[in-house]
Wavefront OBJ file of the C-alpha trace (Angstrom):
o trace
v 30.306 -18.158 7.269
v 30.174 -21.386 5.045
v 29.380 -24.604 7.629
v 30.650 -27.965 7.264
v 27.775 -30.241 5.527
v 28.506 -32.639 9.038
v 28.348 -30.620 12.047
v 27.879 -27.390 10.722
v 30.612 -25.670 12.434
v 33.105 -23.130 9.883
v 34.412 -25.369 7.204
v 37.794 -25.190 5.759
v 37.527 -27.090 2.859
v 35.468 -27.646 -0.216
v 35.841 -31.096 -1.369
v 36.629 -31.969 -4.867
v 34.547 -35.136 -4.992
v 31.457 -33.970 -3.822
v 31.507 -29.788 -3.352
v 30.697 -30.049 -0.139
v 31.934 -27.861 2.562
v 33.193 -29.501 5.439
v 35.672 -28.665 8.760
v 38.848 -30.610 9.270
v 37.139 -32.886 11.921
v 34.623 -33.837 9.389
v 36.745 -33.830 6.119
v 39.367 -36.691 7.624
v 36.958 -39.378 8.903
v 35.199 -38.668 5.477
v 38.505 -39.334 3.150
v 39.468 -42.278 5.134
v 35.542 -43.710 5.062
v 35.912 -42.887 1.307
v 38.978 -45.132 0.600
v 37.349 -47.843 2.717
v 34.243 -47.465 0.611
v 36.436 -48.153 -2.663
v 38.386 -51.076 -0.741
v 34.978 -52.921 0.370
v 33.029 -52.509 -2.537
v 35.519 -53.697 -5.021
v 36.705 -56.681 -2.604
v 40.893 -55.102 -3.105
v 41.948 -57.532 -0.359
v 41.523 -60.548 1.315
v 42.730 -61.854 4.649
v 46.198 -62.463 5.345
v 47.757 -61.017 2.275
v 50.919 -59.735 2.261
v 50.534 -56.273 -0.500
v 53.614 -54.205 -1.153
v 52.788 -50.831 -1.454
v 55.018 -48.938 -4.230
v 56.191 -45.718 -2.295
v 57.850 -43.168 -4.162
v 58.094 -40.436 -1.124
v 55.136 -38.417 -2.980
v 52.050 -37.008 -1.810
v 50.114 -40.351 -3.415
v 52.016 -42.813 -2.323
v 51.955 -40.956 1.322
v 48.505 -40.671 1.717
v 48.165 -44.321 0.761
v 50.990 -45.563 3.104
v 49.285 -43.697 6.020
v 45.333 -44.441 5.040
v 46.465 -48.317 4.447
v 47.827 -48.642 7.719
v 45.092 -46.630 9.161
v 42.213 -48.674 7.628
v 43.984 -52.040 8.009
v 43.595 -51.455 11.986
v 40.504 -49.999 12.355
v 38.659 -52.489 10.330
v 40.691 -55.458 10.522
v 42.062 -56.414 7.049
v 44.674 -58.851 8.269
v 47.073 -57.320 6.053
v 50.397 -57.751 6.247
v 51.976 -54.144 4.749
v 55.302 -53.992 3.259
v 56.650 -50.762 1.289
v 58.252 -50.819 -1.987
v 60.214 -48.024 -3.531
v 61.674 -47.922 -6.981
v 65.135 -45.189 -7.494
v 64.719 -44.149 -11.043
v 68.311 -42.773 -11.034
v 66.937 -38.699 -11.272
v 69.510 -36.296 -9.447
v 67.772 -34.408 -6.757
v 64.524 -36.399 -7.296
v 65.727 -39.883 -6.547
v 68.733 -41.816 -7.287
v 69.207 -45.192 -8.337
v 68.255 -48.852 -7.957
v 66.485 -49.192 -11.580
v 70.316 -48.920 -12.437
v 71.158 -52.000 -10.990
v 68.627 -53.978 -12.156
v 68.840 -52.269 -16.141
v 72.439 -50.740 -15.702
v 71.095 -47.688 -16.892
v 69.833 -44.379 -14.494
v 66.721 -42.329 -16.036
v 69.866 -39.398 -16.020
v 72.313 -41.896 -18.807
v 68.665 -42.884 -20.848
v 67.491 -39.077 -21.331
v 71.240 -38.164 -22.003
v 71.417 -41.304 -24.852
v 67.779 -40.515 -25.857
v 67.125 -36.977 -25.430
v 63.870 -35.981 -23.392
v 61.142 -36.853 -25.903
v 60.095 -41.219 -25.108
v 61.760 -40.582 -21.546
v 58.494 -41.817 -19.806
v 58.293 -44.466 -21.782
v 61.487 -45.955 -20.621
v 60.580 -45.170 -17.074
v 57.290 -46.783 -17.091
v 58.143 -50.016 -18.451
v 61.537 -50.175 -16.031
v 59.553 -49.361 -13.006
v 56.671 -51.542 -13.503
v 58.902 -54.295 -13.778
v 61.254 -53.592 -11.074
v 58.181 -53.050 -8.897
v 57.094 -56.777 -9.720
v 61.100 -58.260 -8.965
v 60.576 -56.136 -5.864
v 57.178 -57.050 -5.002
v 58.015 -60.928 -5.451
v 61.665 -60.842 -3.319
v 59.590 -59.427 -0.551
v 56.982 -62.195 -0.685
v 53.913 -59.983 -1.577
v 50.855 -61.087 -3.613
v 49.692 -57.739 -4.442
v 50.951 -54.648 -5.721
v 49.184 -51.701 -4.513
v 49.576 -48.091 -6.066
v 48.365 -44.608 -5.547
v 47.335 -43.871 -8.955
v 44.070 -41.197 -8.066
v 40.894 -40.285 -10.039
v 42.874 -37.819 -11.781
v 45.676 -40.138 -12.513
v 42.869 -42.565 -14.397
v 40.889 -39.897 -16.201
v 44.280 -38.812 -17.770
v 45.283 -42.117 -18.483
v 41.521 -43.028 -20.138
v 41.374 -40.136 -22.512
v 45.401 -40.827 -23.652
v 44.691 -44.563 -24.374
v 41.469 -43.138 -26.419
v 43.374 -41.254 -28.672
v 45.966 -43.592 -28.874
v 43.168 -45.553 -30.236
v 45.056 -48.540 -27.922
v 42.538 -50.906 -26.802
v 44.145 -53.726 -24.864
v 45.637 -50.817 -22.399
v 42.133 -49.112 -22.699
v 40.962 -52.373 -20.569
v 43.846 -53.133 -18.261
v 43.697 -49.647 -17.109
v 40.122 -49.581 -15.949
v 40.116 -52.597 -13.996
v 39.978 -52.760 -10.259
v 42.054 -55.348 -9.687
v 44.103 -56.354 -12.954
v 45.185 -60.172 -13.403
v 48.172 -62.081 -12.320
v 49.849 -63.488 -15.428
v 53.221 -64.946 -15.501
v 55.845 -63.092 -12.654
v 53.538 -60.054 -12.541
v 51.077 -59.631 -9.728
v 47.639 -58.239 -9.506
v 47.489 -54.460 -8.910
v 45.395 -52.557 -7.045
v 44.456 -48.884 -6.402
v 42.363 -48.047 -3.405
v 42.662 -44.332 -4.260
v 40.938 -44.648 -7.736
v 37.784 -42.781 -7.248
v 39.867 -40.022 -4.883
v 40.001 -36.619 -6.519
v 44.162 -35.129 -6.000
v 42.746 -31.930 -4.622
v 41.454 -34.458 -1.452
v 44.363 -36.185 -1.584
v 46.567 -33.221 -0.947
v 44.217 -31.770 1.486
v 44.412 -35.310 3.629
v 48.321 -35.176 3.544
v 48.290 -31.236 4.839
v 45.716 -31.522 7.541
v 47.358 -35.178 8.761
v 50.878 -32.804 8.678
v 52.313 -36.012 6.355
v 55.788 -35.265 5.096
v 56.091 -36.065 1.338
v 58.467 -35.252 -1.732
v 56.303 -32.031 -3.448
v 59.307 -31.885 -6.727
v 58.251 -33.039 -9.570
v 60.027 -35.039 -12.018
v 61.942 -32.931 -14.048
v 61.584 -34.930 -17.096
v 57.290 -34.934 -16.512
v 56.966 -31.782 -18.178
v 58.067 -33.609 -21.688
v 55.251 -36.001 -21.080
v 52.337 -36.781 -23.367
v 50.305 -37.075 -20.123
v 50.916 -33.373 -19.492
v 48.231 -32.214 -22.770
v 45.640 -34.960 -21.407
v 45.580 -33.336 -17.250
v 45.858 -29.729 -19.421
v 42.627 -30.511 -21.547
v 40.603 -32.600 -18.454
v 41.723 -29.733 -16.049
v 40.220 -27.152 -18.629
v 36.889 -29.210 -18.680
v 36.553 -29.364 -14.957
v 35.577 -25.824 -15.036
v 32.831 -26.399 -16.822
v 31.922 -29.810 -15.456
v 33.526 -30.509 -12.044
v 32.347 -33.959 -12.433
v 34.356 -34.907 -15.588
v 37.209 -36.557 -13.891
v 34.618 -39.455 -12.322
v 32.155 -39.569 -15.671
v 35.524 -40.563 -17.875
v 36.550 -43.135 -15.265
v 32.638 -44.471 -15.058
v 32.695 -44.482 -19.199
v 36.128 -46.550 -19.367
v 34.358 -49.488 -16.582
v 31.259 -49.449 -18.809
v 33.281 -49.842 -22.119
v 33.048 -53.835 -23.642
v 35.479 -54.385 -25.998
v 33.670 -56.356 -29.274
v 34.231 -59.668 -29.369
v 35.676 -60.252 -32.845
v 38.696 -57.969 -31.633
v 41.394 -59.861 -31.131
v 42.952 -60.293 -27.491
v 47.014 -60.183 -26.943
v 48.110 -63.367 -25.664
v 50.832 -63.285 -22.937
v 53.556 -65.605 -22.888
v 57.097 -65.418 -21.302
v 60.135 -62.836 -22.483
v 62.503 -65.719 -24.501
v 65.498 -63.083 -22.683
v 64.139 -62.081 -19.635
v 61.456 -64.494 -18.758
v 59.018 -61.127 -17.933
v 55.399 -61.808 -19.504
v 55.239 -60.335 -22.654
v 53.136 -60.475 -25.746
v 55.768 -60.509 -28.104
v 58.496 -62.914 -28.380
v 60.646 -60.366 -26.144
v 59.362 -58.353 -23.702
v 59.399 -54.129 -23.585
v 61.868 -53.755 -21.295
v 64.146 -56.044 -23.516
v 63.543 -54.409 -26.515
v 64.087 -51.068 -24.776
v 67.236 -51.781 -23.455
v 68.058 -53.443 -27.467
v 68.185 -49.570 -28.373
v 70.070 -48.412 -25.488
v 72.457 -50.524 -25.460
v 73.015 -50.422 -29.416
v 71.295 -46.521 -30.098
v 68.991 -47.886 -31.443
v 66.313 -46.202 -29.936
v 63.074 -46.704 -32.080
v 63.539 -50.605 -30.944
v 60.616 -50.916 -28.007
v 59.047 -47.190 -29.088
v 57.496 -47.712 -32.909
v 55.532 -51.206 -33.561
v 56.998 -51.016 -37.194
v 60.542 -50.867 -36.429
v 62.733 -52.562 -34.684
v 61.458 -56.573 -34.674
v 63.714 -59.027 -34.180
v 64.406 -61.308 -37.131
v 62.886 -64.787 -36.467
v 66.100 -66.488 -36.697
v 67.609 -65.187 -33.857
v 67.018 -67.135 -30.980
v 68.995 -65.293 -27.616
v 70.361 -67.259 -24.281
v 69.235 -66.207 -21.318
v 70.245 -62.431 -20.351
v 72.445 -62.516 -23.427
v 72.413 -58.806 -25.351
v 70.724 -58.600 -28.419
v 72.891 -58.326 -31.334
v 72.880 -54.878 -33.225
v 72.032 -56.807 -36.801
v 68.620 -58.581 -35.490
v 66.490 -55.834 -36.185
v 64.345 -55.355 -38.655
v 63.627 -51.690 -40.124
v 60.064 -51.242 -41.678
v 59.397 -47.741 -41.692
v 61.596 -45.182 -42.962
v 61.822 -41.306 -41.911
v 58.978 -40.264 -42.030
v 57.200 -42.654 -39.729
v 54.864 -40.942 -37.476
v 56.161 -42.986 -34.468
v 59.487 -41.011 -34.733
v 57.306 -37.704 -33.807
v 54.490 -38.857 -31.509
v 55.854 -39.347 -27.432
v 54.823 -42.718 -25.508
v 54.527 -42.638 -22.026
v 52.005 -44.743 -19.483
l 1 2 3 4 5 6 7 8 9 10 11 12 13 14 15 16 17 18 19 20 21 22 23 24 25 26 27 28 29 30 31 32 33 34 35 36 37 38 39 40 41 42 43 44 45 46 47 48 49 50 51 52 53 54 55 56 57 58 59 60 61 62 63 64 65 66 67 68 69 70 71 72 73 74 75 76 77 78 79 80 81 82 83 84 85 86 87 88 89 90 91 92 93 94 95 96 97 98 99 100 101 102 103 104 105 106 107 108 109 110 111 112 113 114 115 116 117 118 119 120 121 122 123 124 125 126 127 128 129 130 131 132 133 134 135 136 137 138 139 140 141 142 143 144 145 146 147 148 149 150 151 152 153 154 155 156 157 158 159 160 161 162 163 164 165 166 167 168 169 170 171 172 173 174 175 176 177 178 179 180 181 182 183 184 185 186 187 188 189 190 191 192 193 194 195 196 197 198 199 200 201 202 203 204 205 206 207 208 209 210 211 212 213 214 215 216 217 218 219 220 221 222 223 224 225 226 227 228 229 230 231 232 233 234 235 236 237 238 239 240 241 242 243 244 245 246 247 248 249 250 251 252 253 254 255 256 257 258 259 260 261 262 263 264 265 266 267 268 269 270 271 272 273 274 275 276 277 278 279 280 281 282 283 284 285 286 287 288 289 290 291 292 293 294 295 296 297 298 299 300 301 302 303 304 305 306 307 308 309 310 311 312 313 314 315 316 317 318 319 320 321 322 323 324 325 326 327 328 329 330 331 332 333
């Protein structure tokens, strides 16, 4: 009989952080004092704040929902917790409130598009529907429940990518407000999924277990594949690549995006229109390389758009021609 590191009565579980054994009793005290570790240490919250937690009915999002509440009692955060939750418009995985805000569902845009760049479109909707959200409600922080995994996964991709500026934003523990976008934070960055989905079972949390039917198409899929692999060899790997992308410093004759305001939208944006412009530029005109390649699809500098007006299909600017690697590589965040 294998005993709990703790007490020493049967364990259940072998956790995926550590490797130690431990017994229910044990294993959920543990978790929760985990999370809280991550929230102290890296000073996530301050007194009084109201956060909006972005749910999506998952087993993430769950846990984090249940642990915030949990942890904001027991150790007095003086937070005030209000949950956020973004439709993509997927049948029989959720339907629709990013149409209303981009008159599109995720169901039209993979029909217009086809499945390859579907994430990309997703991600850049949802983030900034989660900020319109985040801001109606009064909140001053987003929080998210992006896991260990989630970051090691999103480290290596932004490595190959070669893609610097997202190499740092991703790492950080609490990323910057600029503009209409709020600071994020994820208290469940150094939790291991494995833990995660043990907490929701042994809590009996009721979550959505379908996955996106459109994640399968995902670039993210070959970076879990290839990490997943390497955990078998080095069980560790998932916290060493999240440890090597804090520790990474940038050079400092590499130049920095500057963030100004969308001239459509008013969203922050580096670019003289933001992504979620651009992207729905190609939608709306099948155009759909606008938003996805850097080398096609800018707007001519003489074009100067009113407020929420459509983009005109002559303002952009072709620069690469068919055989552009950006027409065969997949985006997603």
């Amino acid at each position: 009989m294998v005993k709990c590191v703790t007490c020493e009565q049967s364990a259940k579980i072998k956790t995926a952080k550590t490797g130690e054994p431990r017994c229910v009793d044990c294993f959920l005290p543990w978790f929760e004092k985990d999370v809280h570790r991550t929230i102290d240490q890296l000073k996530l919250f301050s007194t009084g704040e109201c956060v909006a937690v972005g749910v999506s009915g998952g087993k993430d999002s769950t846990v984090l929902a249940s642990i915030l509440h949990t942890l904001n009692q027991r150790y007095s955060y003086g937070l005030n917790l209000v949950l956020l939750c973004i439709d993509e418009g997927i049948i029989g995985y959720r339907d629709d409130s990013i149409r209303e805000l981009y008159g599109w569902t995720m169901d039209e845009i993979v029909t217009k598009i086809g499945k390859k760049n579907n994430c990309t479109f997703c991600g850049v909707f949802r983030r900034q529907a989660l900020d319109r959200g985040a801001l109606k409600v009064g909140a001053c922080k987003i929080v998210t429940g992006h896991n260990a995994d989630d970051l090691a996964e999103t480290f290596l991709m932004n490595v190959l990518r070669g893609d610097v500026s997202r190499l740092q934003r991703s790492m950080v523990s609490v990323s910057s407000a600029e503009g209409n976008a709020l600071p994020r934070v994820k208290p469940l960055k150094y939790s291991y999924e494995k833990d995660i989905v043990m907490y929701a079972h042994f809590k009996k949390l009721n979550y959505f277990s379908t996955e996106c039917i459109y994640s399968p198409n995902s670039y993210r899929g070959n970076a879990r594949t290839f990490i997943k692999d390497l955990e078998r060899e080095r069980p560790r790997v998932v916290l060493d690549l999240i440890r090597s992308g804090e520790s990474l410093a940038v050079r400092g004759d590499v130049v920095k995006q500057v963030l100004g305001e969308c001239e459509r939208c008013g969203y922050i944006s580096s670019q003289r229109y933001c992504k979620a412009c651009l992207l729905l530029y190609g939608l709306n005109n099948s155009n759909y390389s606008v938003g996805i390649c850097p080398r096609k699809g800018r707007l001519s500098p003489s074009i100067t758009m009113e407020s929420e007006e459509r983009l005109k299909a002559n303002d952009i600017k072709t620069e690469c021609g068919g055989s552009c690697a950006c027409d065969k590589t997949p985006i997603d965040f």
